[in-house]
N, C-alpha and C positions, 0 to 999 in steps of 0.2 A: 233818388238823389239827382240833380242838375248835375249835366256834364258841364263841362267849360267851352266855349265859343274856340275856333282856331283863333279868333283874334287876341283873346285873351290869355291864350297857353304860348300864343307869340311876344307878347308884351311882357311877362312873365319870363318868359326865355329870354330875354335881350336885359331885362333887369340881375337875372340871375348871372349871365353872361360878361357883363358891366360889372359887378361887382367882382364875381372870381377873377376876373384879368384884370381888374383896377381901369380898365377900357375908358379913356378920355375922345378917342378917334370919333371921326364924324362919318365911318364907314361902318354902314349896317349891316350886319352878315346876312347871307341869305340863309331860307328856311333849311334847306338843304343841311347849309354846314351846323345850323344848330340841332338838327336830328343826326348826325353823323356825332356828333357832339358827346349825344347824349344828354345836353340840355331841355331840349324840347322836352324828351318824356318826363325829364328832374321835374319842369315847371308845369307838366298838367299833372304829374303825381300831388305837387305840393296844393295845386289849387281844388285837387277833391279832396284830401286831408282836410283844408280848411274846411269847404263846404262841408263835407260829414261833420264837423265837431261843430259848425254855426246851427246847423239842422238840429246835430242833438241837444244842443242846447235848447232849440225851440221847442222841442219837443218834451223836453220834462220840464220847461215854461207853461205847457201845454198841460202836463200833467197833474204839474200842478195847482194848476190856476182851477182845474175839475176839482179835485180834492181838496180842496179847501187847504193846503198848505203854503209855503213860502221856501222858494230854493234858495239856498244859502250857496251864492256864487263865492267860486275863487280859481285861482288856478289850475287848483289841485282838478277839478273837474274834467280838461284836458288829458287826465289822464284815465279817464275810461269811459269807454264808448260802447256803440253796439255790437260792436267785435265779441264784448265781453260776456255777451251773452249765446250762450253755443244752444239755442235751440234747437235745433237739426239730432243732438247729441242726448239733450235732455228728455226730446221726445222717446229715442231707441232706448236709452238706457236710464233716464230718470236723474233724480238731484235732491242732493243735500247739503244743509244748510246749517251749520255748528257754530256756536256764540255763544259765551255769557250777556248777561243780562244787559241790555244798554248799548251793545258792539255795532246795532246797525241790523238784525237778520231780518226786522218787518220793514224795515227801510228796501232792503235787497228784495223780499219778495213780491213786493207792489211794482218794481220797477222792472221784474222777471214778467209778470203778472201783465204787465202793460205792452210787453213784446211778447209774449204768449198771445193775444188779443190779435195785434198787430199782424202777426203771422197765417191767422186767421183758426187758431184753436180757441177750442172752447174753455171756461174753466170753473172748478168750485172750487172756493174757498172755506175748507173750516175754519173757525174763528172760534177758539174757546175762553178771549180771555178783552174783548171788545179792542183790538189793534186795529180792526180795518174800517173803524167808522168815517163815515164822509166819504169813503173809497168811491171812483164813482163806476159802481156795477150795482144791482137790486140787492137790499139785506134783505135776508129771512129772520127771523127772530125763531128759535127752534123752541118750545116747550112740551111738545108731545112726540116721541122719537115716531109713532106708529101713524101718525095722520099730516106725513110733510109731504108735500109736493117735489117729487125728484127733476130739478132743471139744471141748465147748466149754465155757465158765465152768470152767476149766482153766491152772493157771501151767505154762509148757512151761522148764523152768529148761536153758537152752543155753550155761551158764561152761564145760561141757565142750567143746565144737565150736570149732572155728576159725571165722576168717569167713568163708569161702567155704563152711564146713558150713552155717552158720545162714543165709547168704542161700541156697541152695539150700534146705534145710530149708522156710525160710516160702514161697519162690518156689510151690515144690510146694503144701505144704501152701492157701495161697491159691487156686490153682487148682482143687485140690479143691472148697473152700468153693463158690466161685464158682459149678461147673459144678452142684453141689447148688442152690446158691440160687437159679439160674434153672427148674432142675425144680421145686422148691416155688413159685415165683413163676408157674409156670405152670398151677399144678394149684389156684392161689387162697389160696395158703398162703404169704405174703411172711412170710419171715424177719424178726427181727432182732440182730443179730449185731454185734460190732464187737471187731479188734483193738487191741491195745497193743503199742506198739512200743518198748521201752527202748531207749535208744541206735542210734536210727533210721537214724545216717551206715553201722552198720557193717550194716544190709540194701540200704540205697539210697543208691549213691556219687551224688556232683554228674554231673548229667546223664545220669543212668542209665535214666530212665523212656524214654527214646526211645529205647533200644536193644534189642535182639531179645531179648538174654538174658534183660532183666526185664521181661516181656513180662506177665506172668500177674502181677505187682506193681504193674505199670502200671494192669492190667487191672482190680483190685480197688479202687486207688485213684482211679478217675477213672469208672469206672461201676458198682464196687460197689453206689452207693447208692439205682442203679434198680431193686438185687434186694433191698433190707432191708440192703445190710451198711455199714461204715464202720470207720474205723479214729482210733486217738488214737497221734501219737507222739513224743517226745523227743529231744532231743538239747543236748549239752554246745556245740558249736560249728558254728555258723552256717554259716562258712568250709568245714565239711564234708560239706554235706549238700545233695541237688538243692533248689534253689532252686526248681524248678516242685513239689515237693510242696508246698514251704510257700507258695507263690503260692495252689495251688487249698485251700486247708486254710481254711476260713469263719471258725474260732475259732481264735485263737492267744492264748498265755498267755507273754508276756516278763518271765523271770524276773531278777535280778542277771547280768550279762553284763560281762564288758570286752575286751580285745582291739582293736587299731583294726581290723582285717578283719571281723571279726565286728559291729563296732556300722557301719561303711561299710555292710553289706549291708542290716543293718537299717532302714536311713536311706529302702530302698525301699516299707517299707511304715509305718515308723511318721515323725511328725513330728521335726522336731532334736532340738527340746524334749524329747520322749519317748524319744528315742532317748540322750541325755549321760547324764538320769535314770536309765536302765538300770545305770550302773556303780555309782551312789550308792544301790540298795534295800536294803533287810533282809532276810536272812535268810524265807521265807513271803510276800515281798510281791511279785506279778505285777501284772504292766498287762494286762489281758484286754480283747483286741480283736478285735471283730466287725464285720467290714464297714467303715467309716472312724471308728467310735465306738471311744473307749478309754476303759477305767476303770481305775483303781487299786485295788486290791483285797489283803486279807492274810488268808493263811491261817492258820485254829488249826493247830497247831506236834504233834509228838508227839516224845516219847524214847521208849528201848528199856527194858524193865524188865531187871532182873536174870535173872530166867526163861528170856529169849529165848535167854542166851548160857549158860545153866545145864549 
């Protein structure tokens, strides 16, 4: 991000200065008294604010101009920035991502996806149900779970596979990763790596991690992140999905929900209050919660241009 010029954090301080005091005088303070003030720092605080939110907006102008979408500007977009994405947090601990149908969760994870990149990790993307076309990273088109090429910063597109292809599919493929990243981690060279999981019930049923079968899913998820890796995942209903992923998952993002099963379960990690709220959101708007802290939070929004579907 651009800092601000002293000349500009000066002119800035003498406007804000002028205005608080109603100041008509033809006598200019010196630097001095508008850092004693406390002005000074108000006015280069206020001019990187701006700067970060004209930046971010270029930047998912940028993203979306790759994608083949169209960002639907407003206000509201001011109210969430890169702040809001705590990678540092998602890498140690991982992320999850709860929604009904429609609330915005592939919206959020392209734009998680984008600052994952940015960061400089790597990522794959499962795709089970065609959401991330036009994305711009390489699709795979998956039909043979046993003759795929394992890469990374990669959408693995699996609307072909049944479920019992794709949870074998990633089972495997996870395993891989793993047995890699501990050779790189031993040689001084920690990865870092993080999946995505669209629709995460149909890789990991309720109470699946403690069984043998998904052993090497287990395995990624709960000590992945002593080797570099971690994962982000999704899902439509609460009622469907192991309840210990979303227990050990640091970051969770609840988006629009209803259901009485689904907001019951959630009642275990978010308060009442936050929990009713869940059925009354907008469209782009998640509670993003870290640890017993919640915030409200709305995402810039995007449509499909005409192109996509040309």
């Amino acid at each position: 991000m651009t800092t601000p010029t002293k000349k500009e954090i000066i002119e800035e301080s003498m406007k804000i200065n002028a205005e608080r005091n109603h100041s008509v005088s033809s006598i200019t303070p010196e630097i001095e008294e508008l850092q004693e003030s406390g002005v000074y720092e108000e006015a280069r605080n206020k001019l990187m604010r701006d700067q970060e939110n004209h930046e971010f907006l270029a930047y998912l102008e940028r993203m979306a101009n790759q994608s083949g979408y169209e960002l639907i500007k407003s206000k509201a977009d001011y109210c969430f920035g890169l702040q809001d994405f705590p990678i540092k947090i998602i890498m140690k601990e991982g992320a999850f991502v709860i929604g009904g149908r429609g609330c915005g969760k592939t919206n959020l994870l392209k734009l998680l996806v984008m600052e994952l990149l940015k960061c400089k990790i790597e990522v794959k993307v499962i795709d089970s149900a065609l959401a991330w076309k036009n994305y711009p990273l390489p699709e795979l088109r998956v039909k043979d779970v046993d003759s795929v090429n394992n890469k990374w910063n990669m959408i693995y597109d699996c609307s072909r596979l049944s479920v019992l292809e794709i949870r074998k599919f990633v089972n495997e493929m996870m395993s891989e990763d793993v047995r890699e990243a501990i050779l790189l981690t031993d040689a001084g060279r920690k990865p870092k790596c993080c999946y995505v999981l669209e629709e995460a019930q149909n890789v990991i049923l309720p109470n699946s991690l403690r069984t043998l079968k998904f052993q090497e899913i287990s395995r990624f998820v709960t000590q992945g992140r002593n080797f570099g890796l971690s994962y982000v995942c999704s899902t439509q209903r609460l009622a469907s999905t192991d309840v210990n992923l979303v227990e050990i998952s640091g970051v969770k993002y609840w988006g629009k929900m209803g259901g009485h099963r689904n907001l019951i379960k959630a009642r275990a990690w978010l308060s009442k209050f936050n929990t009713w709220r869940l059925r009354d959101l907008e469209v782009g708007q998640f509670h993003l919660q870290i640890g017993s802290k919640v915030k409200l939070l709305r995402l810039p929004l995007f449509k499909a241009t005409e192109e996509v579907y040309a």
